[in-house]
N, C-alpha and C positions, 0 to 999 in steps of 0.2 A: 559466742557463736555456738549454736545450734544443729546439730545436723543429725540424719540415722547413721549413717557408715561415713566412717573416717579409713579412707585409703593412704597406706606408705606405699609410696612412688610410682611414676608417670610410665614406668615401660609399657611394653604390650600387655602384660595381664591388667596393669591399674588402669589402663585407656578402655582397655574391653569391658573388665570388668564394671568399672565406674558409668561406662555409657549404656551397657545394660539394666543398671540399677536407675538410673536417670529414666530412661523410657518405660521402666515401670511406674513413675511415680515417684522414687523416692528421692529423699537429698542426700546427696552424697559432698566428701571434701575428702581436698587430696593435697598431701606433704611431699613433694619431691626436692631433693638434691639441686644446686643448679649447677650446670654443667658438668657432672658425674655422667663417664661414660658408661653407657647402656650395652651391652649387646643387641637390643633394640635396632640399635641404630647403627649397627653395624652387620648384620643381618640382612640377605638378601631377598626375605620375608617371601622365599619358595614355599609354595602349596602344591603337596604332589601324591594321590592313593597310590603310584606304585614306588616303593622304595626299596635301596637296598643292594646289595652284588647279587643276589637271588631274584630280583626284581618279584616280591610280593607285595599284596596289599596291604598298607598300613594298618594298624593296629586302631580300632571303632571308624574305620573312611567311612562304613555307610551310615552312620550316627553324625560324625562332625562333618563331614562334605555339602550334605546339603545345607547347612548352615551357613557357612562362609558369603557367598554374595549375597544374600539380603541383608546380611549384619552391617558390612563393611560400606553398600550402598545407601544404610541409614545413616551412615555416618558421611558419605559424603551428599547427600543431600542437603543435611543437616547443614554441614559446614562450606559447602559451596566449591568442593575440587574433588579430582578422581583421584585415588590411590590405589585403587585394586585393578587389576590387569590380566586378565582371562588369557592366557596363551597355552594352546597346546605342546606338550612335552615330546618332542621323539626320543626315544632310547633303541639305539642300535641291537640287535641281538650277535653274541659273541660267537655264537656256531652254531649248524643246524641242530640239534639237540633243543636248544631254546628257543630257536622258530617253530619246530616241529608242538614245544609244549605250550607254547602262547597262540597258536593255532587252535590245537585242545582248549587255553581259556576262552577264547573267542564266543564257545558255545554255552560257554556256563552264566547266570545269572548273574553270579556274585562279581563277576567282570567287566559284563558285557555291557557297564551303565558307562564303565569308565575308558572304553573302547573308541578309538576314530575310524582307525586302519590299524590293518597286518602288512606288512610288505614280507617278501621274498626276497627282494632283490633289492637294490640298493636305493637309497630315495635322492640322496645331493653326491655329487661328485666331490664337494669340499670336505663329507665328511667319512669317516673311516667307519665303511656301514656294510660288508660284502656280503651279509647275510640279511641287509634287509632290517625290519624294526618296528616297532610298534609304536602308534601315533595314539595319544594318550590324553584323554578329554577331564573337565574337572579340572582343571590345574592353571599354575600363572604365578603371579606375586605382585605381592604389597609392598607399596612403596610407603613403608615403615617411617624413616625419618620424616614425610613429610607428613606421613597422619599425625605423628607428635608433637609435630610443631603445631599444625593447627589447629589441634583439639588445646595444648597448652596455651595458646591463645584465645580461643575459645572458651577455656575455663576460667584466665584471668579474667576475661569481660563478665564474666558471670559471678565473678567472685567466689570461685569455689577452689582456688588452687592457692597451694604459700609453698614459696621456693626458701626453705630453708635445710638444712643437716638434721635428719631427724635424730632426737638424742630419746633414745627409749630411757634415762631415767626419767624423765619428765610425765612418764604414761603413769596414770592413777588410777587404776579398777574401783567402782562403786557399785553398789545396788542394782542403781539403773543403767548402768552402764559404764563410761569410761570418758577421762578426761586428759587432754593433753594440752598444754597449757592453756590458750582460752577457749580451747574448741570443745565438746561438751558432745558425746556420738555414744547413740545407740550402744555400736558394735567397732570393732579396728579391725581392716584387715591385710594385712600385712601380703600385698602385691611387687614388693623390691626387690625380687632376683636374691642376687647372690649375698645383698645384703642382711636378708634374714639369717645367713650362717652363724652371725656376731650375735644376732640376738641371742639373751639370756632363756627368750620362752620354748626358739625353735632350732636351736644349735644342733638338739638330738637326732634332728632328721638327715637322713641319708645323701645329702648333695655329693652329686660327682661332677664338678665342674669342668667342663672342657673347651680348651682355647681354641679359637676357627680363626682362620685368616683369610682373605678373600680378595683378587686385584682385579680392576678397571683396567681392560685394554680395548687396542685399536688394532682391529684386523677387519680383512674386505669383504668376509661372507658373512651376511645381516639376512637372515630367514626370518622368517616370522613370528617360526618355534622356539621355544626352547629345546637345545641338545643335552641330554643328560645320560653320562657313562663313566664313570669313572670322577669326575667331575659336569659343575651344570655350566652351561653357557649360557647366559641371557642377552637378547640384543635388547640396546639401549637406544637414543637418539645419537646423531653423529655420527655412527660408525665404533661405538665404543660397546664393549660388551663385559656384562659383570660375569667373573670365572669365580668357584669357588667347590668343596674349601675344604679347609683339614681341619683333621679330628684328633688333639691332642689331651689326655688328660692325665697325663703324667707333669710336665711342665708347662705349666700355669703363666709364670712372670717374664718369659722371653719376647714379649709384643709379636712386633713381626720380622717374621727372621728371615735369612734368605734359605736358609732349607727348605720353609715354607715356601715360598715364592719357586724356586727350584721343582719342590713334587707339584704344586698346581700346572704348572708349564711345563713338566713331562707329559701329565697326564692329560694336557688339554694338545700337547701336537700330537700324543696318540689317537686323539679322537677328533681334531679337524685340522686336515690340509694345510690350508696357507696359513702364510706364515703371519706372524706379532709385527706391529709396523708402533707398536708403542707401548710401554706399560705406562698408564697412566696416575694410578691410584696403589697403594697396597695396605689394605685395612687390617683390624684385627678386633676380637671380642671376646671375652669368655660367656660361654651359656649357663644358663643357668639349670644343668642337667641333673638327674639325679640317679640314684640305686639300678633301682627299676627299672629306669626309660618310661617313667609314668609321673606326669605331675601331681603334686601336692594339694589337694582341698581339703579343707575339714575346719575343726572347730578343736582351739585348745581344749588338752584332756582337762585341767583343773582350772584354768579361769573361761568361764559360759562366753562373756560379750569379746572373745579373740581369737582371732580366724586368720587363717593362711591361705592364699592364691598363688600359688607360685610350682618352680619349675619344671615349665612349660619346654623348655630346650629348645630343638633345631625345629620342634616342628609346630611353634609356636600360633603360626597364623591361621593354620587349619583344625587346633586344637580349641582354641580359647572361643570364638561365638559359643560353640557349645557347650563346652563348658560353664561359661558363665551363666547360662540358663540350670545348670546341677550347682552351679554357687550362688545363685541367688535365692533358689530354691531351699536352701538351706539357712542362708541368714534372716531371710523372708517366713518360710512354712517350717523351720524345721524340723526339712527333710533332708534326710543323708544321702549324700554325693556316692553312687554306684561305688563297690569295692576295690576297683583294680585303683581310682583314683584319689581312694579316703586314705587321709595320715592312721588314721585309725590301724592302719594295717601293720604300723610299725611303735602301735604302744607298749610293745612286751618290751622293747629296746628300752626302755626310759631307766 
């Protein structure tokens, strides 16, 4: 078997990636794990330019934002279902000090794209808002599990997908490229999360892994928006709403705990009124985060045809279309991936 890029595994950067590569033109094949859980997929696939306890603008929103719906809409076109979800974001302001300064951004460009409403005054009586809030355009979420599913379905009919345990002895660097047992690729580029840790080529990079936990409940007040303060609230169908999530990266191996469970559910009756009439769900994932807070692109420093995609973390869904177009560009022309997100920046480590 034949291909130009050979992708290790199915999460969000191998889906993004691979189906960018695709729409250019080229062939791609992809190795994933079967049944290996993902953060992926456990992921509430939030896309949001203001983030933070500081409430600022993410780090490149005006580069990756407008990316985000044309990508995700070629993909369900493609495959025939919605998974992306345009909801506006409310975040409460905590005192007037912070109404007064998001009044101030209101005027400024660099804001004003991602702007709906300022309030003053309170917008829902269910939620804990006495200062009013900011109604926050650009935003929503991907519903993650179900683009992996049927992109992996999609790929099998295409025959471009082998659901096996990738064993990196088996990878063979040649001339023209690289071989892994019958597959025969251009270039490899290692899209698996937190599995590249293991690897021998890219162990030296910085991953700072950290565990989220995230629960499915049922409570009465179903707005439109998403609330996001302290914790997000998504409303779901049924009356079910995804809460999430915590940020641990100190301990890694405890799944889901009730501490976790515990600070989500503080912090979500601090920020909406009635009460929980169910926990339905309590998930868990490690991200695949890193040093920086800036993911991973580049090109092995000593083997040419091996390449790394990866950690993307929390802010994976708003990151990766555009990206992918700075990694394509690279295995394609290259050209090197802007600085803040080239491994390169960490070869003095080696």
């Amino acid at each position: 078997m034949k291909t130009d890029f050979l992708l290790i595994g199915q999460g969000l950067a191998g889906t993004v990636l691979s189906w960018r590569l695709l729409a250019q033109g080229h062939r791609v094949h992809l190795v994933d794990t079967p049944g290996l859980q993902k953060s992926s997929r456990v992921a509430a696939g939030l896309y949001n330019p203001i983030t933070g306890r500081k409430m600022v603008k993410t780090w490149a929103a005006d580069l990756h934002f407008p990316a985000i719906e044309p990508f995700y809409r070629s993909m369900e076109e493609r495959l025939g279902q919605r998974f992306l979800e345009p909801k506006p974001i409310y975040r409460p302001f905590l005192n007037v000090e912070e109404q007064n300064e998001w009044m101030g951004h209101s005027s400024r460009d660099e804001f004003r794209r991602y702007l709906l409403e300022i309030r003053t005054t309170s917008r829902y009586e269910a939620v804990n808002d006495p200062y009013g809030g900011v109604l926050l355009d650009q935003c929503g979420y991907l519903n993650i599990p179900n683009l992996l599913d049927a992109y992996a379905a999609w790929l099998e009919e295409e025959g471009l997908l082998t659901r096996e345990v990738f064993d990196e002895s088996k990878l063979t660097f040649h001339s023209k490229g690289v071989a892994y047992g019958d597959i025969e690729a251009r270039s490899i580029v290692y899209t698996n999360g937190l599995g590249a840790m293991e690897s021998r080529y890219f162990s030296w990079l910085p991953f700072r892994p950290v565990r989220g936990e995230i629960l499915s409940v049922a409570q009465s007040f179903s707005p439109d928006e998403i609330i996001n303060r302290g914790v997000f609230r998504i409303t779901l169908s049924g009356g079910l709403h995804r809460v999430g999530s915590t940020y641990d990266n100190n301990d890694l191996d405890s799944g889901a705990t009730e501490k976790g469970k515990s600070e989500l559910l503080e912090k979500l009756r601090a920020l909406i009124n009635p009460p929980l009439t169910a926990i339905h769900k309590h998930e868990w994932g490690i991200r695949p985060a890193t040093k920086d807070r800036k993911p991973f692109l580049g090109r092995h420093p000593s083997h040419n045809q091996l390449y790394i995609f990866n950690g993307l973390g929390a802010k994976g869904v708003s990151m990766a279309p555009y990206l992918s177009i700075e990694m394509s560009n690279l295995l394609t022309f290259n050209k090197e991936p802007s600085k803040e997100v080239n491994i390169n920046r960490f070869f003095k480590y080696i």
